[in-house]
C-alpha positions, -999 to +999 in steps of 0.1 A: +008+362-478-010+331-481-038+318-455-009+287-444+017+319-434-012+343-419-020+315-396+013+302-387+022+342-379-009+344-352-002+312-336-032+300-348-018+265-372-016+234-356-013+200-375-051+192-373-054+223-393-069+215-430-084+253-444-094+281-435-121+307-433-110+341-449-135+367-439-165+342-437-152+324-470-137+289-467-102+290-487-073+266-493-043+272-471-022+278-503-049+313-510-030+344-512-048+367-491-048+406-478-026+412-442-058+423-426-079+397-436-100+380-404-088+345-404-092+314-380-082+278-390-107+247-401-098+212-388-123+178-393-141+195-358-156+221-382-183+217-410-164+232-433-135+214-428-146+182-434-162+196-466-129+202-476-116+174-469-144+151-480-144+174-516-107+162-520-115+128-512-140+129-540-108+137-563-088+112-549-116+087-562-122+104-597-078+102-600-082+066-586-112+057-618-096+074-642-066+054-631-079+021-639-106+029-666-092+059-683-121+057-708-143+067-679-162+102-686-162+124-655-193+144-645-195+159-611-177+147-574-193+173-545-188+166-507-225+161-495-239+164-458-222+131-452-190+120-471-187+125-510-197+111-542-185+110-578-205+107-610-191+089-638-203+080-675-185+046-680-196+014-697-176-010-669-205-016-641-185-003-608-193-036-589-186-043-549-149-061-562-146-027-584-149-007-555-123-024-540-099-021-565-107+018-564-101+018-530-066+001-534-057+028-560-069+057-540-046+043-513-012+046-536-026+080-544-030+090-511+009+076-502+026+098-533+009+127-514+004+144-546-004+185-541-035+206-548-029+230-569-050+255-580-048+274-616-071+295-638-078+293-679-099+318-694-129+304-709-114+292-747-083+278-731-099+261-704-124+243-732-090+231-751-079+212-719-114+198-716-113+188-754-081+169-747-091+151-724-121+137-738-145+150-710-174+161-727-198+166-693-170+191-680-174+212-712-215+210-707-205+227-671-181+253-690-203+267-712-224+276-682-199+297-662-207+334-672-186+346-704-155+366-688-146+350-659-116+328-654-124+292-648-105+273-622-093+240-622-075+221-594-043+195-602-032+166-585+001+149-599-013+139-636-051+145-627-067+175-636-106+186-626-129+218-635-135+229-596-141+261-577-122+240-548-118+248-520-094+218-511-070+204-487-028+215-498-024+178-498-041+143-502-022+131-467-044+145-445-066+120-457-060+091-432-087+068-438-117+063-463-142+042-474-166+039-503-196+027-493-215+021-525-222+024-564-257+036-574-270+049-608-277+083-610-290+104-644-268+134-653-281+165-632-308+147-619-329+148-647-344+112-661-344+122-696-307+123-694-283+095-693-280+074-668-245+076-645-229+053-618-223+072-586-199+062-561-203+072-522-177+078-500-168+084-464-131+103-451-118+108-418-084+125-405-082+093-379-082+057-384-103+049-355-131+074-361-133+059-392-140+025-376-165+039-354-185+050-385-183+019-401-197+004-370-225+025-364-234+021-402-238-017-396-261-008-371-282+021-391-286-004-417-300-032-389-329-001-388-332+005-425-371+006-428-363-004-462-347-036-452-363-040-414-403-029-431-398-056-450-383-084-432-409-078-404-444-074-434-447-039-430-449-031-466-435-048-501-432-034-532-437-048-571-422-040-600-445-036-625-467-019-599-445+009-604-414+025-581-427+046-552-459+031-551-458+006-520-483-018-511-489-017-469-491-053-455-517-054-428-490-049-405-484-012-421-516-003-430-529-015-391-506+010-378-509+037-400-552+033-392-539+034-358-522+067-362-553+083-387-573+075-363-555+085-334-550+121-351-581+127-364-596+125-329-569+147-316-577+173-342-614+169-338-609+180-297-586+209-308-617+221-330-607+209-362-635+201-390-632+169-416-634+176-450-632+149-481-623+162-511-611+152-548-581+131-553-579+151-591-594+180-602-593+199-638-559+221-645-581+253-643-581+248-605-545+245-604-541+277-627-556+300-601-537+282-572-506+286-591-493+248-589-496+248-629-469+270-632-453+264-606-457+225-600-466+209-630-435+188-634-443+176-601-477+163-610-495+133-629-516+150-655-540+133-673-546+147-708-533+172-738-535+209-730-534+212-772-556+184-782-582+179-751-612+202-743-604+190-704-568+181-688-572+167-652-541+163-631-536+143-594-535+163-567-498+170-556-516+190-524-556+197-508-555+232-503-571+248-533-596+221-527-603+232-488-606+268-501-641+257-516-652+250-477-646+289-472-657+301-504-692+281-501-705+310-489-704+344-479-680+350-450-677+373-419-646+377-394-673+353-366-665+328-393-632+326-383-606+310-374-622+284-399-593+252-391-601+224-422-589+189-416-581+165-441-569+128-446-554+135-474-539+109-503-515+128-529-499+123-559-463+138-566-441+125-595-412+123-576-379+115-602-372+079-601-335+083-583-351+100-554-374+069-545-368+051-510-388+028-493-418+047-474-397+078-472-397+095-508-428+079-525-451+090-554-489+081-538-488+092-500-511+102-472-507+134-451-527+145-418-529+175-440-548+210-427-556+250-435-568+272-409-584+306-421-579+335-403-579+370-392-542+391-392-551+390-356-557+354-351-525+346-366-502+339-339-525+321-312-534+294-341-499+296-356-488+285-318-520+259-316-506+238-345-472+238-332-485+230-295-505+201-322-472+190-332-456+189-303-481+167-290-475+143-318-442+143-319-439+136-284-466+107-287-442+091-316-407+098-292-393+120-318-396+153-295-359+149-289-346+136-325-367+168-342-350+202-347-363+234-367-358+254-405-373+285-413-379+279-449-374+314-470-377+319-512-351+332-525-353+366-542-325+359-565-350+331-585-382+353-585-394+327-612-403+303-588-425+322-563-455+343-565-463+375-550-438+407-548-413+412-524-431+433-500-459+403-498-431+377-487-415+403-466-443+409-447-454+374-447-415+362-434-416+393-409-444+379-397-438+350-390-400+353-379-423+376-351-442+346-340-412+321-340-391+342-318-419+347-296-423+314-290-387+311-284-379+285-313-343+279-322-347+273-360-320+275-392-329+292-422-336+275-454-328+304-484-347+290-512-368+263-492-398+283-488-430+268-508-443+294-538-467+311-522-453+310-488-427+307-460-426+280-438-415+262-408-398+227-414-399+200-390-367+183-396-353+150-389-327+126-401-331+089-410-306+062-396-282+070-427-284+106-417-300+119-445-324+150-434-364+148-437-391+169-433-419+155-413-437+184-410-445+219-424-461+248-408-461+281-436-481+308-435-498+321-467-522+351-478-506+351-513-534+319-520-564+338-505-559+363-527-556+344-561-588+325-551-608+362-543-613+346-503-625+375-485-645+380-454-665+412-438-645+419-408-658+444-378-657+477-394-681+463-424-648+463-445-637+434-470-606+418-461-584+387-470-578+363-445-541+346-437-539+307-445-516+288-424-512+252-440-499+229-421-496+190-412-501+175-375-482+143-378-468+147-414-468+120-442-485+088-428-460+065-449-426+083-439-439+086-398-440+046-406-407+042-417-392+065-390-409+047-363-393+012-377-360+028-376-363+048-344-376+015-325-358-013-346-393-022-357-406-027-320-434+000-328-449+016-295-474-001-277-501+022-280-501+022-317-482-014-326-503-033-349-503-069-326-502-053-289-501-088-271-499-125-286-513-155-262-491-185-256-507-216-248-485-244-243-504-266-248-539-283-263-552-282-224-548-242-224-565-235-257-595-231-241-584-205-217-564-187-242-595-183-268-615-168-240-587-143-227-586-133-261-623-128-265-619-104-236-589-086-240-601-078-277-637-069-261-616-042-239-598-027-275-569-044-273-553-064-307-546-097-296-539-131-315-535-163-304-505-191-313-524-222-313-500-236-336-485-271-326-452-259-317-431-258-287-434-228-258-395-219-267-399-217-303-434-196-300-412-170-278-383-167-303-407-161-329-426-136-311-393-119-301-384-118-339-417-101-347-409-077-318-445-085-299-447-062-272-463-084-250-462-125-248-485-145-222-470-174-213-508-200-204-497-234-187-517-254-163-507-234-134-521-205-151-554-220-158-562-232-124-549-198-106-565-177-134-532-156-141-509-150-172-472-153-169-461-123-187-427-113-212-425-077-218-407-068-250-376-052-238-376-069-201-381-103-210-400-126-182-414-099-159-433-127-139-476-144-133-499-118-123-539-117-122-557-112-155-570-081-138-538-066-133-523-069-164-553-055-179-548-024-160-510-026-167-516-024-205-546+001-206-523+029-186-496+022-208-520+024-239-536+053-226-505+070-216-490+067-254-464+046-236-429+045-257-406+027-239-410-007-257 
């Protein structure tokens, strides 16, 4: 019995209905399975179900490509967290008229309504069909399917792909698509291998959600820090500075002061102690830590392990450099909690495909952080630097957009962790303990653990939709013990302490470029880098204007002036463009009544009131980290 006749006999098919889960296991509606099998249907309302139908979308596009450029090499074609993409090696440049052509001829394709069809080849069989059709990356992927099993491929009228599937039983479910662009992207990710074209897509079962999509992309990509930073001088970049290396205009770099500042202080009142440390150090610290072997390709090295007596590399992280702070001295259990503090700039040799904007860079700074304590501590500080977050999240307005990963290794790829299993059971015991004390709803992340610990993620999605991590909280004794940190604890005994690392408001550079996107660029009072801009509207209110700004900058307030020769109308446009939170109108009514007519950001004229007034106005909303700009 296949999944389509299981579901029809419950009562459970309707004609939304495009897979189906099997036991847990998504399957195509064509799957033979067992008469007691636990089955429910997928439509585009499930998570699954749009996989599926998003994955044969992605074949639709490789049938449409190899269509018009049959010379085209196919790679890979996944569904992704939103829409699909497909890789392909081809020397024609898949332009914005290209796409459209595709599109066309995934639109035939779509209206012959071709079947899915599954088979299986063993191994040499499945090579020959690979060799026929000249696609040498599918062979690459062959080899690395484990000798004896059957390899399955999925057919749709003449086109034929190597896929594990699961996909819809035909292509005219698919009611309406989009590609949305062409990118290069090196075969598995790697830069020393070739470089491919991607194309993106986007599928929907229903014309007008489809539309609705396309409409709220306009919008996201109004936000695009990338596009919006840089239309409004937050930050530029330079080609032959380098890719992922941005230069902060005074704009940027005021606000991200702003916000060092602003959480440094905050830290310091929690109890938190500064440290400056080394921005490189030599690879013998990063041996004991373990980031040599477990980092290096992440890291700018500087040197010849072979040739040089010395090999220094960047720091991709601070905390075996904190650890020094501890191990200055002896230490007892009164030492502790010990909570470290650090502005830190890192160094991480990020590949170049994964570069954007603020958000995925190669030289960043991070309110970065590693509190020492006992096994008893744990929990209290564990809940301190979350409360920390909290606070910092809800200063930015991202308390609502933020949501939770619990961040596990993965035992099946010991390789890339250290410790045994009974350290990171403990250590993820521990700490799933703490999170559902605190009553944190949270996804788990198998594999996303860091190497020497678990962690919680702070999560977030740009306007695109693409997840972030703005912050990390992990816990760690794994560290303490490959540095030999020990402290006498009350019974005269020596013990090793727990590390939690952790960040307070994350990467300085990404908070920035979610903050332009979040706000449109209108950056929240409290930390925007020009708080209020002086309008004089003429010569006879310069005067006035120069000393309001002498005082309002006396109070702490970042003020300008537009004594430019320009009308009152085009000084307001402009400052409505730069997204000023607040505009003082000064005419001669204003002068001789000593007032300010004021234009809030987001409420326009709001009307004269008394210097004194809006000075208090602005100092309450400064001082209570006011958002709504």
């Amino acid at each position: 019995m296949t999944a389509y006749e299981m579901l029809k006999e419950k009562g459970l098919l309707t004609k939304d209905t495009l897979a189906a889960s099997v036991n847990g296991k998504t399957v195509d509606l064509a799957q033979e399975i067992g008469d007691n099998a636990d089955i429910s249907p997928l439509t585009f309302e499930d998570k699954e179900g749009k996989r599926v139908l998003w994955h044969t979308c992605s074949h639709v596009l490789a049938a449409a490509v190899k269509r018009l450029y049959p010379s085209a090499k196919l790679a890979i074609g996944p569904s992704i967290d939103e829409g699909f993409y497909y890789d392909f090696d081809s020397d024609t440049p898949f332009t914005q008229d290209a796409l459209a052509e595709i599109e066309k001829e995934m639109e035939k394709i779509i209206k012959e309504n071709p079947k899915e069809e599954k088979f299986e080849l063993s191994r040499e069989n499945a090579k020959k069909l690979m060799e026929s059709r000249n696609e040498p990356y599918k062979l690459l992927l062959i080899d690395r399917i484990p000798e004896g099993e059957l390899i399955s491929f999925y057919s749709q009228g003449d086109f034929v792909d190597l896929c594990a599937g699961p996909h819809l039983y035909s292509v005219g479910a698919i009611k309406a698509f989009k590609l949305t662009q062409s990118t290069g992207a090196y075969w598995e990710g790697n830069s020393k291998n070739k470089m491919l074209q991607r194309i993106y897509g986007i599928a929907f079962t229903k014309k007008d959600d489809l539309k609705e999509y396309l409409e709220m992309r306009a919008e996201a990509e109004k936000r695009d820090h990338n596009k919006l930073g840089r239309e409004l001088e937050f930050f530029t970049t330079v080609d032959y500075i380098g890719q992922g290396l941005p230069i902060l205009l005074p704009k940027g770099a005021k606000t991200i002061q702003l916000l060092q500042r602003f959480v440094e202080d905050e830290e310091c009142r929690r109890g938190w102690q500064i440290t400056k440390t080394p921005f490189f150090a030599k690879s013998d610290l990063y041996k004991i830590s373990g980031h040599w072997d477990h980092y290096k390709d992440g890291m700018f090295i500087m040197g010849d392990e072979e040739k040089d007596d010395e090999v220094f590399a960047l720091r991709p992280m601070t905390c075996p450099f904190q650890y020094q702070v501890f191990l200055n001295r002896a230490r007892s259990y009164r030492d502790l909690p010990m909570r470290l503090n650090e502005t830190s700039t890192l160094f991480r040799n990020e590949s170049s495909g994964e570069m954007h904007g603020l958000i995925r860079v190669r030289q960043f700074t991070i309110s970065e952080g590693h509190l020492i304590c006992t096994p008893e501590q744990l929990e209290e500080e564990f809940r301190g630097c979350l409360d920390l977050v909290l606070y910092m999240m809800k200063a930015l307005g991202f308390d609502k957009d933020i949501y939770y990963r619990f961040s596990q290794w993965d035992p099946d790829n010991r390789d890339k962790y250290i410790g045994t299993p009974e350290q990171w059971d403990e250590a993820q015991s521990t700490m799933k303990r703490i999170l559902d004390d605190l009553g944190i709803k949270y996804s788990i992340g198998i594999g996303e653990a860091a190497f020497y610990g678990p962690k919680l993620d702070v999560q977030m999605r740009n306007v695109h939709g693409k997840e972030d991590t703005l912050v990390t909280i992990q816990i760690d004794q794994m560290l303490a013990e490959n540095f030999g940190m020990e402290y006498v604890d009350r019974d005269g005994q020596k013990k090793t302490p727990y590390i939690i690392h952790r960040t307070s408001i994350g990467c300085y550079e990404r908070t920035l470029a979610y903050l332009i996107e979040k706000y449109a660029g209108a950056i929240p009072f409290w930390c925007a880098p020009e708080q209020i801009r002086l309008l004089p509207i003429g010569d006879g209110q310069l005067e006035y204007a120069k000393s309001l700004e002498k005082k309002l900058s006396a109070l702490n307030f970042r003020v300008t002036v537009d004594d430019r020769n320009e009308k009152i109308g085009y000084k307001i446009r402009e400052g409505q463009v730069e997204k000023i939170p607040y505009m003082l109108i000064l005419g001669e009514k204003e002068v001789n009544e000593g007032t300010v007519s004021v234009r809030r950001r987001t409420k326009g004229d709001i009307g004269a009131m008394s210097v004194e007034d809006f000075i208090s106005k602005a100092a309450e909303e400064a001082e209570n980290l006011a958002v709504d700009f």
